[in-house]
C-alpha positions in Angstrom: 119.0 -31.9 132.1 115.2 -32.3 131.7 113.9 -36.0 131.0 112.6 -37.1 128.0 113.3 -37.8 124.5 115.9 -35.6 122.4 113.7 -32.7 120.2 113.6 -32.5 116.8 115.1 -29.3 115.4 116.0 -27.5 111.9 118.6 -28.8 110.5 122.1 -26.6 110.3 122.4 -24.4 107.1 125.7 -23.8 105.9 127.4 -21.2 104.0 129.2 -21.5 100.7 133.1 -20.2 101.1 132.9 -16.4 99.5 136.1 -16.3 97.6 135.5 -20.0 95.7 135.4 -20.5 91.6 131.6 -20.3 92.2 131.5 -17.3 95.1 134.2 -15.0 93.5 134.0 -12.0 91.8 137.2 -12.9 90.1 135.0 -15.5 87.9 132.0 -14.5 85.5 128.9 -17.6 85.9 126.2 -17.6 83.2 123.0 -19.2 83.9 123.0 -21.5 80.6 119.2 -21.0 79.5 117.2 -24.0 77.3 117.6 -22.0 74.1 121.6 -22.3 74.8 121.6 -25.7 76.5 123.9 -27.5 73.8 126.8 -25.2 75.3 126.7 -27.3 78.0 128.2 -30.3 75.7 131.6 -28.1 75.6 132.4 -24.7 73.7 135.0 -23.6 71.1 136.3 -20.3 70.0 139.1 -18.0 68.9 141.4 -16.7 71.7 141.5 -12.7 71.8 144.4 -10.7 73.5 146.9 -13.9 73.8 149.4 -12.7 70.5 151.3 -9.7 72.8 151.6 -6.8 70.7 155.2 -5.2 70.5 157.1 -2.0 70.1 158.8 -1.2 66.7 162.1 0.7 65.6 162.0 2.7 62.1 164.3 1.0 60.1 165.3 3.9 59.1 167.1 5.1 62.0 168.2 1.7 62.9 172.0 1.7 62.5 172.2 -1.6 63.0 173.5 -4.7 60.6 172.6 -7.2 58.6 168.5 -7.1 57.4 166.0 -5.0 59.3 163.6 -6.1 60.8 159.9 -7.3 60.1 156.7 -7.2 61.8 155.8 -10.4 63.4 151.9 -11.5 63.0 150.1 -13.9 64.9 147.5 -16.4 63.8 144.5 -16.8 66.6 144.9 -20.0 68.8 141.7 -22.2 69.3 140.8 -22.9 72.6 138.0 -24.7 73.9 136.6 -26.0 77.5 134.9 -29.4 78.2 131.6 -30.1 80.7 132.3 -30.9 84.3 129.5 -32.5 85.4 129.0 -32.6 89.8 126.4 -34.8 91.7 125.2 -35.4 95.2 123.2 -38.4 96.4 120.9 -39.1 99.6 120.2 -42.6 100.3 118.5 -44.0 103.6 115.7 -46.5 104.0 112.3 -45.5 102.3 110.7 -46.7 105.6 110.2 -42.7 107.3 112.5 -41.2 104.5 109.9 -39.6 102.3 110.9 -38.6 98.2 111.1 -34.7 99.3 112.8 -35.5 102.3 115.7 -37.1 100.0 115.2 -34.6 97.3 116.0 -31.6 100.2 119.1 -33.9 100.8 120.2 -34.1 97.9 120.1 -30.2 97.3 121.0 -29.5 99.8 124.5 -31.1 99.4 124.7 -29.8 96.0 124.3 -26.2 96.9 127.1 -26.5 99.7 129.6 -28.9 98.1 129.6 -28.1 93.8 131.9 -25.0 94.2 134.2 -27.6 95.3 133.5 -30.3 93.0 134.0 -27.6 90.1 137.2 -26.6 91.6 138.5 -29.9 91.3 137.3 -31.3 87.9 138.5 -27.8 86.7 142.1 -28.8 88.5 142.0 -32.7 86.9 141.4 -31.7 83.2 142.3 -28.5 82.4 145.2 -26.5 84.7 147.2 -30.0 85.5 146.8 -31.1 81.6 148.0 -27.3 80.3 149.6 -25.7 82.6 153.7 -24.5 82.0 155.3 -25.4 84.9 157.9 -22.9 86.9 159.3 -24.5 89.6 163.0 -24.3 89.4 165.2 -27.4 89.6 165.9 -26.5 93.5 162.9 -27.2 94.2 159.6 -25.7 95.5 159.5 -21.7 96.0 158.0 -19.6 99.1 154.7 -18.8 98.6 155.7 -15.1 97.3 158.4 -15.8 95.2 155.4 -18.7 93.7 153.2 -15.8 93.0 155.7 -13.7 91.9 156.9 -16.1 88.9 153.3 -17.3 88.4 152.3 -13.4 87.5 155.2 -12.8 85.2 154.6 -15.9 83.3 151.2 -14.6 82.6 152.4 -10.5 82.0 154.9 -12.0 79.2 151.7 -13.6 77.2 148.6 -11.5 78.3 148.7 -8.2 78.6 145.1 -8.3 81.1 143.9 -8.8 84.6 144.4 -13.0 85.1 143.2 -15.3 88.0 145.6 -17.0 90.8 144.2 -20.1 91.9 145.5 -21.4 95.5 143.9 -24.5 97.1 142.6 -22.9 100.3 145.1 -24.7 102.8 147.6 -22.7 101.8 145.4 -19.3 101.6 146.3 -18.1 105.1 150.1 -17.3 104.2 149.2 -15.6 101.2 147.9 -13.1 104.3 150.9 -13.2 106.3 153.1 -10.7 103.6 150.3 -8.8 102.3 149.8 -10.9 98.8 146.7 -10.7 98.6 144.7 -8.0 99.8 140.5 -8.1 99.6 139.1 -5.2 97.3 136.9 -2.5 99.8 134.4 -2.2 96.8 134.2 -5.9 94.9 135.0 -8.1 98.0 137.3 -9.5 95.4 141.0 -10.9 96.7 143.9 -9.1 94.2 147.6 -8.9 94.3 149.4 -6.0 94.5 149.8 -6.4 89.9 146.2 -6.5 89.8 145.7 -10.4 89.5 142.2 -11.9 91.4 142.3 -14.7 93.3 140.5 -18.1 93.6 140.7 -19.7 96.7 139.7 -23.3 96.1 138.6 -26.0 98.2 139.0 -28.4 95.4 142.5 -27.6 95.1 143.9 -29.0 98.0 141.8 -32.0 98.0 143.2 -33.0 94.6 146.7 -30.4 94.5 147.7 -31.5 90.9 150.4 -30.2 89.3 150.9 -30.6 85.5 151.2 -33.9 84.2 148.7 -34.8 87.4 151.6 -34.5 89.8 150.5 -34.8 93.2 152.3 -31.8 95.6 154.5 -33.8 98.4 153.5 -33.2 102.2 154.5 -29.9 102.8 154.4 -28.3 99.5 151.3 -27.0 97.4 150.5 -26.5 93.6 149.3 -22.5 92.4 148.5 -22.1 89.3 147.7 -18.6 87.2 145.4 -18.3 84.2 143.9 -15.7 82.0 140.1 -14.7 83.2 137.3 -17.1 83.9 133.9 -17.8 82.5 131.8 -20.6 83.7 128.3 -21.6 82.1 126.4 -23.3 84.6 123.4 -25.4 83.6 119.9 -26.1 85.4 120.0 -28.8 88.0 118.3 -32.0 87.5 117.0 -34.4 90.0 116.6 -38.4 89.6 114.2 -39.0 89.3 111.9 -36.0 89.5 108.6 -35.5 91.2 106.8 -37.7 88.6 108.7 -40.5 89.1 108.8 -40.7 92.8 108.5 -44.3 93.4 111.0 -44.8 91.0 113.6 -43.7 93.6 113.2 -46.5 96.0 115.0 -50.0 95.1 112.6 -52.7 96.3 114.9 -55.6 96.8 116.4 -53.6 99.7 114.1 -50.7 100.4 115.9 -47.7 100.1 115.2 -44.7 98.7 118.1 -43.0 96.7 117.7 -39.4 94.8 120.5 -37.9 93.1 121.0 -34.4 91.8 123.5 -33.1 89.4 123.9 -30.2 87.3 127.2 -29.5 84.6 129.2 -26.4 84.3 131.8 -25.6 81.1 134.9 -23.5 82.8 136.7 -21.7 79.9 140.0 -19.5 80.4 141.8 -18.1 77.8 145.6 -17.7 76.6 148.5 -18.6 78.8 147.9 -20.9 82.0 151.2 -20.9 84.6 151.8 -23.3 87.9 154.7 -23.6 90.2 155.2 -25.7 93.3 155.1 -24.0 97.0 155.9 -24.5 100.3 153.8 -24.3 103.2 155.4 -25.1 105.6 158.7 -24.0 106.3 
């Protein structure tokens, strides 16, 4: 080894996981633009596709008793999706840690972690709060048979192509019987029905089942919804270029910067979980 002090070198860039909320092709992200910004305060509508439609016997030729039948009508269900807002911090004495080099920090951890920060705010208030849950009284299924009952639940209520979500630590077995297989054109993970999948970081660092049940060691929480569409706002740095000094507290002398941005998640119709093993 030659003498001498170590070398400063560029830092190591990472990657973001391709098959995330954020990184799939299961899940459609709009760039929220200034003219649209108050969509980031939470968005309403009218659910489309969640009333299934049904087959119909003539009357007529219906031999059977009593009063025939009537056509059943639905009325449309309301849904709406609330702002998760996700941060990142860099904090280290102002004394040779410049504003920018913070700022890059701070960015820095933002691009690489959010997808998971989404993942799990999307977990804690909106599949553990709604979700119906299918585990059977026995207790927790294989990972097919999970899947399995996860993509009936959502073919009795929705009639199109829905999303699995699976906290990545159980994504591996999903592999092992051919569950999921990765589309040759999209990139895109899909079951053998059709269904994409979400494999979520976020997820198994919080693995909430409905009600905020925590999975016990050994055993995962996979959820199924209808399709995804997130609105992703502009990210905003504390304080911003202007206001550089403003980042460094002078009773201790550090320099903190902080960037955040907030993204709206909305599914529609019918959301489904059920407890897993993994690991038999």
């Amino acid at each position: 080894m030659p003498p001498g002090l170590r070398s400063n070198v560029e830092a190591i860039r990472g990657t973001l996981l391709p098959h995330g909320i954020l990184g799939s092709t299961c899940t459609d992200v709009i760039d929220v633009t200034e003219d649209r910004i108050h969509e980031l305060n939470g968005v309403d509508w009218l659910a489309l596709g969640c009333c299934p439609a049904r087959d119909w016997a003539d009357p007529c030729e219906d031999d059977s008793p009593g009063e025939p039948p009537e056509k059943e009508f639905c009325r449309p269900q309301a849904e709406h999706a609330r702002p998760i807002t996700v941060y990142a911090g860099a904090e280290c004495s102002a004394l040779g840690f410049t504003y920018e080099e913070a700022r890059e920090q701070a960015l820095a951890s933002l691009a690489l972690g959010e997808q998971h920060a989404v993942e799990a705010g999307f977990m804690r208030t909106r599949l553990s709060m709604d979700a119906e849950d299918l585990t059977p009284p026995e207790g927790p299924l294989s990972l097919a048979q999970g899947v399995a009952a996860l993509e009936g639940c959502l073919a009795e209520s929705y009639g199109g192509v829905g999303v699995l979500h699976v906290p990545a630590g159980a994504a591996a077995l999903l592999g092992c019987c051919n569950v999921l297989r990765e589309d040759p054109v999209t990139g895109a993970l899909r079951t053998l029905a059709g269904n994409c999948a979400v494999i979520g970081a976020g997820y198994s660092y919080l693995n909430l089942g409905p009600g905020g049940q925590p999975a016990e060691p050994g055993t995962a929480w996979l959820y199924i919804t209808g399709p995804l569409v997130i609105r992703r706002g502009p990210i905003d740095v504390v304080p911003d270029r202007s206001r550089a000094a403003a980042s460094v507290n002078p009773r201790n002398n550090d320099r903190r910067v902080l960037a955040e941005r907030t993204y709206v998640v909305g599914t529609t119709c019918q959301a489904c979980a059920v407890k897993v093993r993994v690991c038999e």
